[in-house]
Biotite code that builds the C-alpha atoms (Angstrom):
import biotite.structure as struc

atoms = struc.array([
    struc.Atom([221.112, 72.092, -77.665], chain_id="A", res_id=1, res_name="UNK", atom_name="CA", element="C"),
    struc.Atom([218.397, 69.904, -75.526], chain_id="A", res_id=2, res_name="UNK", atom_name="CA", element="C"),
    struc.Atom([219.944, 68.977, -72.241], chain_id="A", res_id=3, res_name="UNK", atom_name="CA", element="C"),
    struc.Atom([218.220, 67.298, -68.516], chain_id="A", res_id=4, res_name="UNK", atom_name="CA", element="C"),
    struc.Atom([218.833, 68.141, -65.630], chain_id="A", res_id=5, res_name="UNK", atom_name="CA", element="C"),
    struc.Atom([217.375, 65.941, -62.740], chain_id="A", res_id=6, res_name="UNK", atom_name="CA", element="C"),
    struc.Atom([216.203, 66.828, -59.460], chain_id="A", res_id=7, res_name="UNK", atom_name="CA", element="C"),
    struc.Atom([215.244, 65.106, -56.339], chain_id="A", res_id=8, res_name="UNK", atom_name="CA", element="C"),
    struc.Atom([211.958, 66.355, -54.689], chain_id="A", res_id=9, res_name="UNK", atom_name="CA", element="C"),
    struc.Atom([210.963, 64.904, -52.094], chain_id="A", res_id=10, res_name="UNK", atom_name="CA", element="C"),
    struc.Atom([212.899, 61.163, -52.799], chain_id="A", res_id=11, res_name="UNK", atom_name="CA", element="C"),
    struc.Atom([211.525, 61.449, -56.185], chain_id="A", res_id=12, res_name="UNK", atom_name="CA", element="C"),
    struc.Atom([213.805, 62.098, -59.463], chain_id="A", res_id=13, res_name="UNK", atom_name="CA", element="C"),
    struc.Atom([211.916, 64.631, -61.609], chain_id="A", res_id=14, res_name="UNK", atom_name="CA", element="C"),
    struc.Atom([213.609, 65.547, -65.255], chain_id="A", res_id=15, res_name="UNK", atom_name="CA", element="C"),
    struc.Atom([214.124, 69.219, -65.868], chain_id="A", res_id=16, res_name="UNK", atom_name="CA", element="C"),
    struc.Atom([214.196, 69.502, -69.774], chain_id="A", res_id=17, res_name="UNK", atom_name="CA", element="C"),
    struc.Atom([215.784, 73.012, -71.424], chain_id="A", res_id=18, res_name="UNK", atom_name="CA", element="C"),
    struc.Atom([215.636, 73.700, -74.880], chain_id="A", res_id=19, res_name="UNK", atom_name="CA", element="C"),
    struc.Atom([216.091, 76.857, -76.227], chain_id="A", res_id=20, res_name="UNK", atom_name="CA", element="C"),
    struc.Atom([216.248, 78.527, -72.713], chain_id="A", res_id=21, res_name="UNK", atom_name="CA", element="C"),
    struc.Atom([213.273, 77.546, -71.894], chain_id="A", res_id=22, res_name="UNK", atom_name="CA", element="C"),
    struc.Atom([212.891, 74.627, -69.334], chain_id="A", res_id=23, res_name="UNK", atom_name="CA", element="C"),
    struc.Atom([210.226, 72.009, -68.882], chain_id="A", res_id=24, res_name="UNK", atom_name="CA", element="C"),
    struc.Atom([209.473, 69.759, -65.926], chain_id="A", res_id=25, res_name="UNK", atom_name="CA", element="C"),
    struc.Atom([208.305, 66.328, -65.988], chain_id="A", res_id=26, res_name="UNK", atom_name="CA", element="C"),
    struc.Atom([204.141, 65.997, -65.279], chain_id="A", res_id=27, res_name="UNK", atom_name="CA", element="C"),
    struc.Atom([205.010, 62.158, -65.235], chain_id="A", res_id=28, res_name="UNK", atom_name="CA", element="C"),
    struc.Atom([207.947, 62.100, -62.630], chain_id="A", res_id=29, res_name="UNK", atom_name="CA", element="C"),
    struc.Atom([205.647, 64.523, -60.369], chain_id="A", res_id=30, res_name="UNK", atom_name="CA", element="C"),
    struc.Atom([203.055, 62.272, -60.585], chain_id="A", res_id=31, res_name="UNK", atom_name="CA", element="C"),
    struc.Atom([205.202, 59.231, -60.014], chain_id="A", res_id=32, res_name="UNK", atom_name="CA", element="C"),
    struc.Atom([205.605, 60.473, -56.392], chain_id="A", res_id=33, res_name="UNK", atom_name="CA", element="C"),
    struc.Atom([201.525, 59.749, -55.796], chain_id="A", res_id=34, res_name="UNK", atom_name="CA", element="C"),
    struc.Atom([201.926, 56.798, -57.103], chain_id="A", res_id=35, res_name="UNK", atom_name="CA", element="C"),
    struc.Atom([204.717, 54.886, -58.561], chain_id="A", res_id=36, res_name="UNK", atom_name="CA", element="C"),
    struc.Atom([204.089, 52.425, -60.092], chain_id="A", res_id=37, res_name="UNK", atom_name="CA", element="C"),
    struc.Atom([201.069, 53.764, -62.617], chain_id="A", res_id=38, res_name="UNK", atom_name="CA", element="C"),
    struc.Atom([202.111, 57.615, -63.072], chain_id="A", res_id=39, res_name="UNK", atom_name="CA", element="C"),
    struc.Atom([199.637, 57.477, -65.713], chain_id="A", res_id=40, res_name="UNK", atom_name="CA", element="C"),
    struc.Atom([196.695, 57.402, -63.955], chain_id="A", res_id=41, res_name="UNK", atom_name="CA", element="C"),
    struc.Atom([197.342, 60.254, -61.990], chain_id="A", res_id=42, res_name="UNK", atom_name="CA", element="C"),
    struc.Atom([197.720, 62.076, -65.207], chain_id="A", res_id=43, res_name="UNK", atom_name="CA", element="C"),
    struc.Atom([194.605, 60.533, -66.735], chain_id="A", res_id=44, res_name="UNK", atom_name="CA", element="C"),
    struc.Atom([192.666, 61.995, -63.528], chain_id="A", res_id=45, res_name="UNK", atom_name="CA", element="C"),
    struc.Atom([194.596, 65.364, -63.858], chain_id="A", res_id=46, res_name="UNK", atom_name="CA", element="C"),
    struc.Atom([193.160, 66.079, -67.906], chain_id="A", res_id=47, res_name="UNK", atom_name="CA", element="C"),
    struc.Atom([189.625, 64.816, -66.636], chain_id="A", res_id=48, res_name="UNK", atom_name="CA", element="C"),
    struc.Atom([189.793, 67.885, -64.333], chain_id="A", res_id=49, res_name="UNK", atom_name="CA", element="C"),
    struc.Atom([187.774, 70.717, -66.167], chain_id="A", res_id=50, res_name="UNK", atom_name="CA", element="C"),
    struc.Atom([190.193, 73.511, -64.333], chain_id="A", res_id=51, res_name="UNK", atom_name="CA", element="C"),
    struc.Atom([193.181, 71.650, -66.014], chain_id="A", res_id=52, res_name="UNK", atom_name="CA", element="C"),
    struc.Atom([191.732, 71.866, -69.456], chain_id="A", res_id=53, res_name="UNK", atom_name="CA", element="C"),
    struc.Atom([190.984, 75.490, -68.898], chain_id="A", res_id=54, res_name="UNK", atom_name="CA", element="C"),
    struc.Atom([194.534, 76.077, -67.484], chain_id="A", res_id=55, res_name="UNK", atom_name="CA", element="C"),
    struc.Atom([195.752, 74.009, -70.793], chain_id="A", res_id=56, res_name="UNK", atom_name="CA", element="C"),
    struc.Atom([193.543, 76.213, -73.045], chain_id="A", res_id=57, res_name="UNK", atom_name="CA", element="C"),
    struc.Atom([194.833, 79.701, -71.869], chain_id="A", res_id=58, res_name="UNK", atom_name="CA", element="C"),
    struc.Atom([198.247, 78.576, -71.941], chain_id="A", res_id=59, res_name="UNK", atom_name="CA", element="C"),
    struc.Atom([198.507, 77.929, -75.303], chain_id="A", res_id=60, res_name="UNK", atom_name="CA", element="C"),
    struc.Atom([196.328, 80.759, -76.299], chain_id="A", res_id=61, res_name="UNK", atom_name="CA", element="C"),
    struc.Atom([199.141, 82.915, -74.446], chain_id="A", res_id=62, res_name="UNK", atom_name="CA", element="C"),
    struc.Atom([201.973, 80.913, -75.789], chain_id="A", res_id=63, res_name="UNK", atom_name="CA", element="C"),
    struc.Atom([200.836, 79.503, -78.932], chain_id="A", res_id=64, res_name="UNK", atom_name="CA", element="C"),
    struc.Atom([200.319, 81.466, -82.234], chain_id="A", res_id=65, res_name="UNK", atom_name="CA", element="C"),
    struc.Atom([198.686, 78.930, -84.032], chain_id="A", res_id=66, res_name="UNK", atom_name="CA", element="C"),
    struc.Atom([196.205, 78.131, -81.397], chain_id="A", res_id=67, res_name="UNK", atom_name="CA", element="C"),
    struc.Atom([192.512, 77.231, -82.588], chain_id="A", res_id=68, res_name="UNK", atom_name="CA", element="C"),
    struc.Atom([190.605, 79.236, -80.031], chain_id="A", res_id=69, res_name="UNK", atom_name="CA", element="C"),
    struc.Atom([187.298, 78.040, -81.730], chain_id="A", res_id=70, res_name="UNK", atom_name="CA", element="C"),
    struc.Atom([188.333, 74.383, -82.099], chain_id="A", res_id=71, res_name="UNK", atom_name="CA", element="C"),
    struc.Atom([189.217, 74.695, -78.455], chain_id="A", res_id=72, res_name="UNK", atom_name="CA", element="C"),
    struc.Atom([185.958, 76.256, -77.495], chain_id="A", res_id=73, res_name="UNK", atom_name="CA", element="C"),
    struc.Atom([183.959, 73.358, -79.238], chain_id="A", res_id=74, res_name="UNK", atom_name="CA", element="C"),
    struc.Atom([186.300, 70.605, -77.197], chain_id="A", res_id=75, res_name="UNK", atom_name="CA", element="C"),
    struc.Atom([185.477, 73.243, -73.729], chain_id="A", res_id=76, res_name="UNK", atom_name="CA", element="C"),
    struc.Atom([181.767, 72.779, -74.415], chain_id="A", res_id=77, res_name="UNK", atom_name="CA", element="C"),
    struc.Atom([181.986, 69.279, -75.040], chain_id="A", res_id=78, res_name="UNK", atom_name="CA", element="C"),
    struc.Atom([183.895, 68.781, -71.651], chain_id="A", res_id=79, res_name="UNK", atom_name="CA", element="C"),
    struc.Atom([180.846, 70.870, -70.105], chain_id="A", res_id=80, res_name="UNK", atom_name="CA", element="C"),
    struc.Atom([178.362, 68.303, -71.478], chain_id="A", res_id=81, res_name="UNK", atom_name="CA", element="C"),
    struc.Atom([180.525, 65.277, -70.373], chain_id="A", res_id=82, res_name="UNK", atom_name="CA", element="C"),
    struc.Atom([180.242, 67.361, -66.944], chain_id="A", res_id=83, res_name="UNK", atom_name="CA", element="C"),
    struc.Atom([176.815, 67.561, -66.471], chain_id="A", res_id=84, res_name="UNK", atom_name="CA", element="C"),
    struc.Atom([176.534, 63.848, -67.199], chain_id="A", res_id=85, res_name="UNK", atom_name="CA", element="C"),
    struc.Atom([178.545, 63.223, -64.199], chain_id="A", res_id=86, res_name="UNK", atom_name="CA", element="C"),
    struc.Atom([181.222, 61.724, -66.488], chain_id="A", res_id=87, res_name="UNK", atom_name="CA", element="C"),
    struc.Atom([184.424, 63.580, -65.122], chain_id="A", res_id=88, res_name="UNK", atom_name="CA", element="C"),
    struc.Atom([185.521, 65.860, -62.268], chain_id="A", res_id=89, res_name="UNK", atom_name="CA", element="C"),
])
């Protein structure tokens, strides 16, 4: 069964989820400690960060099966192009 567990890091409250004994932490109560009141734009800058979406795409081709290693490759070349446009970090 799902359960939370909440810890306090640094005067922030960050949501440990397990299921299935595995745990997950919350990316939106980390980022909530740079700033609080729009979490989400931390987030937005973290998935414009090339070395994100690479960390992103080997994680799920080591923890996902069903994976779409070409499909991924297609959206990693895209991401290149938006790159050399000057369009992300």
């Amino acid at each position: 069964m799902p359960k939370n567990r909440k810890l306090n890091v640094k005067g922030t409250e960050v949501v440990l989820f397990t299921k299935d004994d595995e745990e997950y932490i919350s990316l939106t109560d980390i980022a909530r400690y740079k700033n609080p009141d729009e979490p989400k734009d931390v987030v937005g800058n973290w998935l414009r960060n090339r070395s994100t979406i690479e960390f992103l795409g080997l994680w799920e081709k080591l923890h996902n099966p069903e994976f779409k290693g070409v499909e991924f490759d297609a959206f990693l070349y895209y991401l290149a192009h938006k790159l050399s446009l000057g369009a992300m970090s």
